[in-house]
N, C-alpha and C positions, 0 to 999 in steps of 0.2 A: 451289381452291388456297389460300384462306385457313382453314387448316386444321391442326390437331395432326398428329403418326404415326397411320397407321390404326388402328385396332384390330383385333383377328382376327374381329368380326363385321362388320366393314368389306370386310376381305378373302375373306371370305366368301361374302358378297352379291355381290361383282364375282366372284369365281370360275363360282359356280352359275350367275351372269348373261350370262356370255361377253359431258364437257364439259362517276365516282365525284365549284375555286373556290367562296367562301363565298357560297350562294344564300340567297335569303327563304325563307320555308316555302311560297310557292306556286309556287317556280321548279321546274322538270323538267329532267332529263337532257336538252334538244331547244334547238338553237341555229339562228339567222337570220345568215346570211354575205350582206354587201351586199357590190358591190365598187362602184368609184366612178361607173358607168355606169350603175347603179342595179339590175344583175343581179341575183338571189339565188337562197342554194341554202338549204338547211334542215340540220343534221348531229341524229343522232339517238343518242342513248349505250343499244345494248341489255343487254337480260340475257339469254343467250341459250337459258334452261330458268329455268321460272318455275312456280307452283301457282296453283289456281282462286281461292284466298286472294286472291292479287296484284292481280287484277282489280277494277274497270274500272280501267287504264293514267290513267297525268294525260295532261289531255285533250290538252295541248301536243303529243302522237305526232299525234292525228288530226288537228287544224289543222292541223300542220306538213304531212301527207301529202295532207287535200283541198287546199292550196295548192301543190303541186308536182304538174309531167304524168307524173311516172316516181318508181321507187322501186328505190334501188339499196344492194344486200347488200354483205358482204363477199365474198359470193361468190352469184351468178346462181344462183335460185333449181333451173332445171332442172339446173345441176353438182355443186349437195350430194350428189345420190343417189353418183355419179360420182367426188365426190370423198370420200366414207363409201365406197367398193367399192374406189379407189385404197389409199386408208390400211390397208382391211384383210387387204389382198393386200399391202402393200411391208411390213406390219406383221408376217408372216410369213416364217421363214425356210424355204429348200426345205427338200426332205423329206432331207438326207443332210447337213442344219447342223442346231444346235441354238444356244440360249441359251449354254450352258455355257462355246461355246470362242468369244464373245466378249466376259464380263467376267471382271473377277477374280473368282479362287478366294474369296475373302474372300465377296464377295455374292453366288455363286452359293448357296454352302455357306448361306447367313443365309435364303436365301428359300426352301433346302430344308427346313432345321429348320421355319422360325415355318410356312409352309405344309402341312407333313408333319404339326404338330400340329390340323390342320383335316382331317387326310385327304384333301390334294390332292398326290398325286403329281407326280414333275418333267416328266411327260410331258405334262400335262397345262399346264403351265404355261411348259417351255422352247421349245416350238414358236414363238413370240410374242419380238417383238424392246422392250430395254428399254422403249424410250420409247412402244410401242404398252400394254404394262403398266401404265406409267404414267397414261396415257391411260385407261384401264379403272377404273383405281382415282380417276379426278377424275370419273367418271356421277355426272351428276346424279340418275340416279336415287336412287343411294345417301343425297341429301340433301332425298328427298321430292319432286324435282321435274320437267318434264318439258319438251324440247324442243319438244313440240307446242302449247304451251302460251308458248313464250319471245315476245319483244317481234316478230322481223323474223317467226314465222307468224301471229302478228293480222295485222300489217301488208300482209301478203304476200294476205291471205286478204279486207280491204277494196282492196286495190289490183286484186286481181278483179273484186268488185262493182261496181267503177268504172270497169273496162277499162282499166288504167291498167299500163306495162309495167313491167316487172322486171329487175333489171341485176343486173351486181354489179363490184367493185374486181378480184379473182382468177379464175382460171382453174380450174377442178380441179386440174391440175396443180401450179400454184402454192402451192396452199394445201394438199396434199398435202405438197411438198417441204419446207414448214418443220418439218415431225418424220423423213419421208424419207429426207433431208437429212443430218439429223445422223452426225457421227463414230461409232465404238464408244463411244467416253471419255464425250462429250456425251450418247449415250443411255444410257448406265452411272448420271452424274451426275445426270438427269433423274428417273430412276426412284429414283433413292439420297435424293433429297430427297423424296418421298414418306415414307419415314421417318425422316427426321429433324424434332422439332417444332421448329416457329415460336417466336418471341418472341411474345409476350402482347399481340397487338395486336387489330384491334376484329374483331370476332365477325361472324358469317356475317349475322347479322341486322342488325348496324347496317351492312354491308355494302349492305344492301337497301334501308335507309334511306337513305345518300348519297346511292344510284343515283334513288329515289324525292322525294328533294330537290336533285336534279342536281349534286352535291358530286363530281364526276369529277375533280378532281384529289385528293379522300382514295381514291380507287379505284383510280388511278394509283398513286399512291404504296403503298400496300398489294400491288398486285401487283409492284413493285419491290423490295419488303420481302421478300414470303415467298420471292422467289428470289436473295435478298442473296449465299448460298452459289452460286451460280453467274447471274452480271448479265448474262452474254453472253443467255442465253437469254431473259430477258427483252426486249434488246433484238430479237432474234432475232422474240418474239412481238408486240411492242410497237412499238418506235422504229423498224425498221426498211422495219418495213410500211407506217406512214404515211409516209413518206419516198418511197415508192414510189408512195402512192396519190395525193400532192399533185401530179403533174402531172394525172391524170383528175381530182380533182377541178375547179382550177382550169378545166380544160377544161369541164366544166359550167358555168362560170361565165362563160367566155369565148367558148361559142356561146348564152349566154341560156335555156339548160334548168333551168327551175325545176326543181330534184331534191330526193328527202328522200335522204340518205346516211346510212345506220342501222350502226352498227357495237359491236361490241364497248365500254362505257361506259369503258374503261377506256382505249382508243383518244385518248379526247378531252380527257383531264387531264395534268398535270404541264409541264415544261417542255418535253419533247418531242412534245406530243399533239397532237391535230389542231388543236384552237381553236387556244393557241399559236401556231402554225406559222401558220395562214392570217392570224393577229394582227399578226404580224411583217413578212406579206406588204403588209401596208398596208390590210386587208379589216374592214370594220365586224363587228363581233363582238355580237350582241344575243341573253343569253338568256330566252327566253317561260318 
């Protein structure tokens, strides 16, 4: 999402193809939450499609993971499947709707044009609801990169080795309903700022570097930027999740379960992000 308008070799590749505070240079995305009883949990800022490039991860993920008995996602490892078959079934309209009759005339007509000059018919592309579109055109593959590959399946995949369980903050459901969810207008909008470009902010790659020198709040603040044209969703993806997931966390905290909490990097920066929040709660903040 920190990105220009697509290009038509952009939209292309998704057609045929049918998802960041000022550190030293050896600090990492991965934080130590004490609270005053001397409990702790660990919080982990992921990337969640990554390249073999990126590899080995700072080490601060696997500390933080052999010092915790459990290892929790944004969402519980066996509901991804569940929650990728949810989204792609609510992402579909039945078979006697289409795209057409619910946005404007205005961008139906714009995605039959730039499309129609790729030779992708509407049929091919109005079956599918905005924000699932939308959704197609942020693949990481399209950026070279692979969720099998991202931070929570390493993590996911030594928490095996070690018999060590797997959680997570959401439900399938849950995490389904935050695109689901949306109005017509909102999935209209969603998929409208795909093409419109960003302001001239930092580049995918030094994206990778804040993540990689634990700078979560330039990540934060970057994904608040690129949906400046419409903030609700942001909160939508961002603020209001964690807001949700602060009572489970502090529950870890308050039954003594050392946990790693691995989430989204961008989860954990700015004024609304998890460090933040648990900062404010009165909880020791220390990042390794």
């Amino acid at each position: 999402m920190f990105h220009n308008a697509p290009s038509p070799v952009r939209l292309l590749v998704v057609a045929t193809m049918y998802g960041w505070a000022a550190t030293t240079l050896n600090a990492a995305s991965v934080w130590k939450v004490s609270a005053s009883d001397g409990s702790t949990i660990y919080l982990g800022g992921s990337m969640h499609a990554l390249t073999s490039k990126d590899y080995p991860l700072p080490g601060a993920y696997t500390r933080a993971l052999d010092a915790s008995s459990r290892l929790i996602l944004e969402v519980d490892e066996k509901a991804v499947v569940e929650a990728s078959k949810s989204l792609g079934k609510a992402g579909e309209y039945p078979h006697n709707d289409s795209l057409k009759n619910h946005v404007d005339p205005r961008t139906y007509n714009y995605l039959t044009r730039l499309l129609g000059l790729l030779g992708i018919s509407p049929d091919k592309f109005s079956r599918y609801r905005p924000w699932f579109l939308a959704l197609l055109l942020e693949s990481p593959a399209f950026h070279g990169r692979s969720e099998e590959l991202g931070v929570e399946r390493y993590l996911i995949g030594r928490a095996h080795s070690n018999r060590k369980p797997v959680g997570g903050l959401e439900s399938a459901g849950e995490h389904a309903e935050i695109f689901s969810g949306l109005s017509d207008q909102q999935s209209e909008a969603y998929l409208l700022l795909e093409f419109i470009p960003q302001s001239a902010g930092v580049t995918n790659a030094q994206m990778m570097q804040a993540w990689r020198k634990g700078d979560a709040d330039a990540v934060a603040r970057e994904f608040h930027n690129a949906y400046a044209d419409f903030p609700s969703l942001a909160q939508r993806l961002l603020d209001n999740r964690n807001q949700k997931w602060m009572p489970k966390i502090e529950n870890y905290l308050q039954t003594k379960q050392t946990c790693f909490v691995v989430v989204g990097v961008a989860h954990l920066g700015g004024p609304n992000g998890l460090v933040a929040l648990l900062r404010a709660r009165g909880y020791k903040i220390e990042q390794l």
